[in-house]
C-alpha positions as CSV (number, residue, x, y, z in Angstrom):
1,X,0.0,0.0,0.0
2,X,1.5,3.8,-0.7
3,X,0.5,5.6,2.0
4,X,0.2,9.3,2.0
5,X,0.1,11.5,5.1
6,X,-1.0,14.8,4.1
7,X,0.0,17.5,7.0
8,X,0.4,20.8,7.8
9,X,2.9,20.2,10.7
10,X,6.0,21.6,8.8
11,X,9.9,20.0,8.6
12,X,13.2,21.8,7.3
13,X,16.5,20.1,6.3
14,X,19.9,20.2,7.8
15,X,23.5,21.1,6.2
16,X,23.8,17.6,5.7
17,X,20.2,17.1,4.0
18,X,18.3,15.3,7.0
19,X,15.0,16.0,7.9
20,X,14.7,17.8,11.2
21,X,10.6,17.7,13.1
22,X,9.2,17.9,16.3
23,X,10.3,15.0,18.2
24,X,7.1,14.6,19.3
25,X,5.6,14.2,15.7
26,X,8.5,12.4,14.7
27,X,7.5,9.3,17.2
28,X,4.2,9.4,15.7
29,X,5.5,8.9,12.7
30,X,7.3,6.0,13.5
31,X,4.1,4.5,15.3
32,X,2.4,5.1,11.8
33,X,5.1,3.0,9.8
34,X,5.7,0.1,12.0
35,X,2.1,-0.8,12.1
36,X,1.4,0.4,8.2
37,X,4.8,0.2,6.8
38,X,6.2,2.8,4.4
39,X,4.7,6.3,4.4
40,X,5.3,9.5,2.7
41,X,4.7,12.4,4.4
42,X,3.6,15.7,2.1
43,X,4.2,18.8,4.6
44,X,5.2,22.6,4.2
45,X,9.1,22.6,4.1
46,X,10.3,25.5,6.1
47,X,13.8,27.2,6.5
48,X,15.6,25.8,9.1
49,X,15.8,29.2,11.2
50,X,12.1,29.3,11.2
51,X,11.0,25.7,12.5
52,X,9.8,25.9,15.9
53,X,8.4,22.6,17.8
54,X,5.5,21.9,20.7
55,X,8.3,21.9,23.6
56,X,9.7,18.7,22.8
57,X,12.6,19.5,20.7
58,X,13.2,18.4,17.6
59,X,14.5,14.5,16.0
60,X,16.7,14.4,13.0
61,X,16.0,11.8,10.5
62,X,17.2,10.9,6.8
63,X,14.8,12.1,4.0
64,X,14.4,8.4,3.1
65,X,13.4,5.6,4.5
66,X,10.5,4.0,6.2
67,X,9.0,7.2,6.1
68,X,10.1,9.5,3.7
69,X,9.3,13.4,2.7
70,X,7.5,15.3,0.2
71,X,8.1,19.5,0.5
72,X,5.4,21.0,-0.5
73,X,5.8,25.1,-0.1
74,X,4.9,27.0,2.8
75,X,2.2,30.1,2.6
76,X,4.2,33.3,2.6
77,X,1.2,35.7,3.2
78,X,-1.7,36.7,1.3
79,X,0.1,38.2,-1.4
80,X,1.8,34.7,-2.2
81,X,-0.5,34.5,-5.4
82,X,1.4,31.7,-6.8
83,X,1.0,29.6,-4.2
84,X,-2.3,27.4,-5.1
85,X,-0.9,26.7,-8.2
86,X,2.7,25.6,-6.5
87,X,0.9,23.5,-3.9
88,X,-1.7,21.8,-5.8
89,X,1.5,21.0,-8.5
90,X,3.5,19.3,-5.7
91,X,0.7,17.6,-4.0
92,X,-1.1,16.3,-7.2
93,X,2.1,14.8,-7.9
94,X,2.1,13.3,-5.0
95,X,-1.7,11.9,-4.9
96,X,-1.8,10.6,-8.1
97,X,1.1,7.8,-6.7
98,X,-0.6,7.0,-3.7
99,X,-3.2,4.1,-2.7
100,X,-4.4,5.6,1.0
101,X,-4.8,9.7,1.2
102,X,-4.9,10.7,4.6
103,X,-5.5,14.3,6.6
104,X,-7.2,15.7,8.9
105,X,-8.5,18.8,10.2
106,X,-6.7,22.2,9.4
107,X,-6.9,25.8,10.4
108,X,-6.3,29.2,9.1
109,X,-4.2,29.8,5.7
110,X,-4.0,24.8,5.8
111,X,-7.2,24.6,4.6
112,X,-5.8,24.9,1.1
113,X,-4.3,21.1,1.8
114,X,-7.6,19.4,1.8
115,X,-6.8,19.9,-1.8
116,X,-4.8,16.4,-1.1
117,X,-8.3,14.8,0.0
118,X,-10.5,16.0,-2.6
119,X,-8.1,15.3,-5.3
120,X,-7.8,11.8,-4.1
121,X,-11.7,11.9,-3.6
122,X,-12.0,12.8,-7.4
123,X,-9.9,9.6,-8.4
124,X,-11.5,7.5,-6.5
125,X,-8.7,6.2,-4.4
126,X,-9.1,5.7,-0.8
127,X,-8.8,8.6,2.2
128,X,-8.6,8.2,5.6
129,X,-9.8,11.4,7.7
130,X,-8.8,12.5,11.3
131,X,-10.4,14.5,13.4
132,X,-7.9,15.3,15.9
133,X,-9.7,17.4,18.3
134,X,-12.8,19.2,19.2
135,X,-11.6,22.3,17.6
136,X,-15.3,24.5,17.7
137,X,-15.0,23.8,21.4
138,X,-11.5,24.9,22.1
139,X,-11.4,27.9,19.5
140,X,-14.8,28.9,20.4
141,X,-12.8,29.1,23.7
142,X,-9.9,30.5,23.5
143,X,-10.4,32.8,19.9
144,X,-13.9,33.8,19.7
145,X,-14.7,34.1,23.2
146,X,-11.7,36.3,23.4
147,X,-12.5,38.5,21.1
148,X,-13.7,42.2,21.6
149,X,-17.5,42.4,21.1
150,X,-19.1,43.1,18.2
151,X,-17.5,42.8,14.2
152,X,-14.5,41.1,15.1
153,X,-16.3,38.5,17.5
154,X,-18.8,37.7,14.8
155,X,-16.0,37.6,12.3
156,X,-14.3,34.8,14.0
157,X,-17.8,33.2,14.7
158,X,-18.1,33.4,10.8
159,X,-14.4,31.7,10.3
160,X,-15.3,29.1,12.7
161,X,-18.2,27.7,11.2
162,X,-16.5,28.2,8.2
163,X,-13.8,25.6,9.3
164,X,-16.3,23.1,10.9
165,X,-17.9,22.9,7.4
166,X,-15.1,22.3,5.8
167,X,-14.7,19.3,8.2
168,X,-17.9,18.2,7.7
169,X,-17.6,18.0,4.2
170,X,-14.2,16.1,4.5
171,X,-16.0,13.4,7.1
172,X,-18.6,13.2,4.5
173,X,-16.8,11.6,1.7
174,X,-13.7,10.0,3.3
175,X,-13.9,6.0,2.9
176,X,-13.0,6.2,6.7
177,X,-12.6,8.6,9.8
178,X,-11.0,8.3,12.6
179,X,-12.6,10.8,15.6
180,X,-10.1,11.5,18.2
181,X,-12.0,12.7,21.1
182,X,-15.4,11.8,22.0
183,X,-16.6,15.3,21.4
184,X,-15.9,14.9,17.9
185,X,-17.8,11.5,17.9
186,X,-20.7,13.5,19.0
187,X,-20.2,15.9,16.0
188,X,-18.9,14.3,13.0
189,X,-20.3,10.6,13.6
190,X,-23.6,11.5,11.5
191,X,-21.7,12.8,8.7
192,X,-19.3,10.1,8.5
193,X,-20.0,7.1,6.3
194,X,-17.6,4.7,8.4
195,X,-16.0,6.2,11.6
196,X,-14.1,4.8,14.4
197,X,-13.3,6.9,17.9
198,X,-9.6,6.5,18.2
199,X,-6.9,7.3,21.4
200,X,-3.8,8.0,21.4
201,X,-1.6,7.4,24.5
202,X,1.9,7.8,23.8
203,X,3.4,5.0,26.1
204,X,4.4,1.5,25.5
205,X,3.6,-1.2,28.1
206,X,7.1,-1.6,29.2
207,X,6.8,2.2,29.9
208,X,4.2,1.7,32.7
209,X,4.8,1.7,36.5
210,X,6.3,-1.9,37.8
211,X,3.7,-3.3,40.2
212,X,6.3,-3.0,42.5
213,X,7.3,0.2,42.3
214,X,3.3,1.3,42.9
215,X,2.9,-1.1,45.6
216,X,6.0,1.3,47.8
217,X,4.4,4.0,46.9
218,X,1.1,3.1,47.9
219,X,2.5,1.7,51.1
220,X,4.1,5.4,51.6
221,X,0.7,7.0,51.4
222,X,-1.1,5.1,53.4
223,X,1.8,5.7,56.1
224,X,0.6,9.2,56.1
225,X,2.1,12.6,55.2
226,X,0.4,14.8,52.5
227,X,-1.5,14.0,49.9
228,X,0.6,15.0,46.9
229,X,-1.5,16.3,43.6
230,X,0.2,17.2,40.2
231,X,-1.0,18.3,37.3
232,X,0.7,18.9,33.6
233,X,-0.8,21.5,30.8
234,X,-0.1,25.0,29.6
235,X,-1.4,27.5,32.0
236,X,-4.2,28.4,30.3
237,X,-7.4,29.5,31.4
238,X,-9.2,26.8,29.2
239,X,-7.3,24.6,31.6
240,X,-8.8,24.9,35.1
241,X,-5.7,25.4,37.3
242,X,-7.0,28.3,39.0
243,X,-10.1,26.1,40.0
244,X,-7.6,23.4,41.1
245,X,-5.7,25.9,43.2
246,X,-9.3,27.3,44.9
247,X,-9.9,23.8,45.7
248,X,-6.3,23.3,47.2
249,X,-7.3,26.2,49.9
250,X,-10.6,24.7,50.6
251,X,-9.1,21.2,51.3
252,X,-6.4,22.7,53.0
253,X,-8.9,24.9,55.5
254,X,-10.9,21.6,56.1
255,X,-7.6,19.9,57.7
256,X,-6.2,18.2,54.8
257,X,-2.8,18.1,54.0
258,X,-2.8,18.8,50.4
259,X,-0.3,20.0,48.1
260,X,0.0,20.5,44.5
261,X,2.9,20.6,41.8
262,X,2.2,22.2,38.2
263,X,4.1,21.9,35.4
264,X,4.6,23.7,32.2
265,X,4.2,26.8,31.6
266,X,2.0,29.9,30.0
267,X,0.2,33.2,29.9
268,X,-1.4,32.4,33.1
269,X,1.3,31.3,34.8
270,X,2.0,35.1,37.1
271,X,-1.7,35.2,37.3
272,X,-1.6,31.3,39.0
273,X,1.5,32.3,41.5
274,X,-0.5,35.6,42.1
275,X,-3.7,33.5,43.4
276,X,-1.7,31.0,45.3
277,X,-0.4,33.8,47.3
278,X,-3.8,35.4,47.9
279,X,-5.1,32.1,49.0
280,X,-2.2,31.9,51.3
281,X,-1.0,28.6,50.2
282,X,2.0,29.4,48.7
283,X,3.9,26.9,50.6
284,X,1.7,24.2,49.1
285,X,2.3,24.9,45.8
286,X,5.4,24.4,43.3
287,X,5.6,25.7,40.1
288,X,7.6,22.9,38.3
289,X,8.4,24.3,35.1
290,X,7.7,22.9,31.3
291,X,8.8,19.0,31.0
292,X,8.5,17.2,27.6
293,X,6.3,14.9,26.9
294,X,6.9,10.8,27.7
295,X,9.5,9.7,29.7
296,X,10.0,12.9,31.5
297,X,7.2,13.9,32.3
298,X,5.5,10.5,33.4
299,X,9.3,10.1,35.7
300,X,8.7,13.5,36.8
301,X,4.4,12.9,38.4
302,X,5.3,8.7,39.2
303,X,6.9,10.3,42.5
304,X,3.3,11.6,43.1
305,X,-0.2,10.5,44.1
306,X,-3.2,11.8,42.3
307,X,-3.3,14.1,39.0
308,X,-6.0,16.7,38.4
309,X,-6.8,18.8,35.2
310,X,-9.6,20.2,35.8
311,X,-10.5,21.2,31.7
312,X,-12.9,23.3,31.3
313,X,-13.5,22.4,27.6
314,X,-14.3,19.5,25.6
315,X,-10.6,19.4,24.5
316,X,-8.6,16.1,25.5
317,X,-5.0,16.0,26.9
318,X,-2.8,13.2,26.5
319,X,-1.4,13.8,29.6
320,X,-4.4,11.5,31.3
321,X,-2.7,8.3,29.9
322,X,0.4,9.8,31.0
323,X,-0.8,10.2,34.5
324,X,-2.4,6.9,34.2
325,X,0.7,5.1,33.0
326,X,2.3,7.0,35.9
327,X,-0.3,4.3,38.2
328,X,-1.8,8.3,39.1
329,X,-5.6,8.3,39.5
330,X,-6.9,11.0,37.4
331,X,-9.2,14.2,39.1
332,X,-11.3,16.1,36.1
333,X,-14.0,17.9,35.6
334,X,-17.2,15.8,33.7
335,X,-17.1,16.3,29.9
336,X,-17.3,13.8,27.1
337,X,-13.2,13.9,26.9
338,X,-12.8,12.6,30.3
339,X,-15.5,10.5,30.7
340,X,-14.3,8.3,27.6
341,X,-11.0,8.3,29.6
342,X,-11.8,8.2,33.1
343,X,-13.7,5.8,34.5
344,X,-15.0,7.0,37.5
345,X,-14.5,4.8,40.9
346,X,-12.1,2.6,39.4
347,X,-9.1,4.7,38.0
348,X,-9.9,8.1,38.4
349,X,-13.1,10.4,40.1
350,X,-15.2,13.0,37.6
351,X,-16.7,16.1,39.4
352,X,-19.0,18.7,37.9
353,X,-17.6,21.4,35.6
354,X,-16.4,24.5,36.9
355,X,-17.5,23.2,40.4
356,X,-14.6,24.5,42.7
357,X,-16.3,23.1,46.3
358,X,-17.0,19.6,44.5
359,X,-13.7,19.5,43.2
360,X,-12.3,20.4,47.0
361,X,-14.7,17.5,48.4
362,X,-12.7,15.2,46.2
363,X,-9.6,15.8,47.2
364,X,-11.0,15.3,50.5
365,X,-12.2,12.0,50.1
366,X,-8.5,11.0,48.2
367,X,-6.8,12.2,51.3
368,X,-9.1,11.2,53.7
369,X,-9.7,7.6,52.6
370,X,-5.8,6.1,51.7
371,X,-7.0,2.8,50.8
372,X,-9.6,4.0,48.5
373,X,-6.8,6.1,46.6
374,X,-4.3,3.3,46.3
375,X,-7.0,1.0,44.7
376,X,-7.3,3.9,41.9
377,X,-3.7,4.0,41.4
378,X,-4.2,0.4,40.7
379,X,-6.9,1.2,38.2
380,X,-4.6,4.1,36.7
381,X,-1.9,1.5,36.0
382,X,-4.6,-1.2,34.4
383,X,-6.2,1.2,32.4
384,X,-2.7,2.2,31.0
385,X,-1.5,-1.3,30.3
386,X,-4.8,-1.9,28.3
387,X,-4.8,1.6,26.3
388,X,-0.9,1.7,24.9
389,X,0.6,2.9,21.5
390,X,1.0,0.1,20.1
391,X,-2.3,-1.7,20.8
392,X,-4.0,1.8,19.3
393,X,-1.3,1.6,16.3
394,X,-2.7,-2.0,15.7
395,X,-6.2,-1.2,15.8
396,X,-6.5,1.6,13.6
397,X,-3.9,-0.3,11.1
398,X,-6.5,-2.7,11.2
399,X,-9.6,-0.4,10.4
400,X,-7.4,0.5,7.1
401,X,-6.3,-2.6,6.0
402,X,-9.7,-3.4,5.8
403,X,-10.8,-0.4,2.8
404,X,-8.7,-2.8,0.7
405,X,-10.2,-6.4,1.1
């Protein structure tokens, strides 16, 4: 099968001609190709000055090989007239030798890739659609909520119902979607003619706690001491931390020793240290700074016991399976993102959304009742060892294999 990953996430080259991407990305990639096997990957090439990555850093990796790289050129503004005609060369090119077409859904100046699935719509070749987020939720959050009131509110309104139809059309005629968060299920399942929900943790099974190693932990909590919360996002309002660190003071005024790392990093980061010090709980809070993704960060929150994001959107972290392959309980607020995750009483607790006192009782109850707390962390760790990357890889490699039987 030639399998085409059309994309908007952008790569440059290196003196020596290898592809440099965010490392992040580039272990997706990889995911992709051992369960499909070769893949070309069309994306905007950019100069090498000008990539920038999530946080991760970036990987280095030759041009060829089990997943190799089409340049296709990058938008230069709106006066770059020449670039539909430049980008639907390069990418025809590319369609026209390819079996599978997959993309998924873009923003802003992208959308002008989808030209990728309708071309391969046109020659009636295969195309697998992703929906990789509730995006009407989370821009309707952070862009047009933002927005001053009045022309330029409704003028984001307008773009963002723009981009969901766009979406919708994609869904429509793909031979097969997969919808990343169960928000999206809700939205795009109707328009979809064969649609699968999808996850996608980023840990392996060997990457999971040791039974052993939660078992001392455990054994440490229920000895006593505080009750140790993390949490890992940027510090954004979307996010919830400054519910979180409400709820920190009202556990803490009940009795409760509870205290509370955050990592990353983030416009509301002053704003968060400023609150912690009105609340006057500055000594139970630590501001741990960004870590990457994986390894890091799921060695940095193991040495904890419960992790909390309480989201206030429909928007889905990975950093849930992270916690859980941490053997952390997860604390979130109730939306269709962490219900599919969580299941609540047996690796993690949902509360109401934007319930501050609720989300204080639960922390209670966690640091109250020890025993009840370690069996979560034993949940967590389950519920990671059945929901790895390459158990996901193999499933939706499975779903795609099957458009050609």
């Amino acid at each position: 099968m030639r399998y085409l990953l059309v994309t908007h996430i952008p790569f440059a080259r290196n003196e020596a001609g290898n592809v440099l991407l965010d490392k992040l990305w580039s272990a997706d990639l990889d995911g992709l190709a051992a369960s499909m096997g070769a893949i070309t990957v069309a994306a905007p090439e950019l100069p090498l000055s000008t990539l920038s990555s999530w946080g991760t850093g970036f990987a280095e990796r030759p041009t060829q090989g089990e997943v190799s790289f089409v340049s296709l050129p990058a938008r230069r503004g709106r006066l770059d007239f020449f670039y539909g005609m430049k980008l639907r060369k390069a990418l025809g090119a590319a369609v026209q030798n390819a079996d599978l077409v997959h993309t998924s859904n873009l923003f802003g100046n992208d959308v002008a890739l989808y030209y990728g699935h309708d071309l391969a719509t046109k020659l009636g070749k295969k195309t697998l659609f992703v929906v990789a987020e509730d995006f009407p939720d989370m821009l309707g959050w952070e862009w047009v909520r933002t927005a001053p009131a009045g022309l330029q509110q409704k003028r984001r309104a307008r773009t963002l119902a723009q981009l969901e139809k766009h979406v919708q059309q994609r869904v429509n005629t793909a031979s097969l979607t997969f919808l990343h968060t169960p928000a999206a299920v809700v939205r795009y399942r109707m328009h979809a003619q064969n649609a699968f929900a999808i996850r996608q943790p980023v840990h392996e099974a060997e990457e999971v706690i040791s039974s052993a190693a939660l078992e001392a932990r455990s054994n440490a909590l229920l000895a006593g001491g505080p009750l140790r919360i993390v949490t890992a996002s940027r510090m954004q309002p979307l996010k919830g931390l400054d519910f979180l660190l409400r709820a920190v003071a009202i556990a803490r005024s009940r009795g409760e020793d509870v205290r509370v790392t955050l990592y990353g990093g983030g416009s509301q980061q002053a704003e968060l240290e400023a609150l912690s010090r009105r609340l006057q709980i500055s000594e139970a809070v630590h501001f741990g700074g960004a870590l990457q993704q994986g390894a890091e960060l799921r060695g940095a929150i193991e040495q904890e016991h419960v992790f909390a994001m309480p989201h206030l959107t429909t928007d889905f972290g990975r950093a849930f399976f992270d916690a859980m392959a941490a053997g952390l309980p997860v604390v979130a607020y109730r939306s269709p993102a962490s219900e599919d995750t969580v299941r609540h009483g047996e690796d993690g607790l949902l509360v109401a959304n934007a319930d501050v006192e609720a989300l204080a009782a639960t922390l209670v109850k966690l640091s109250h009742d020890r025993q009840f707390t370690a069996a979560l962390s034993q949940g967590a760790r389950q519920r990671a060892l059945d929901n790895t990357r390459a158990l996901w890889n193999a499933l939706r490699s499975s779903w795609i294999r099957e458009l050609f039987k």
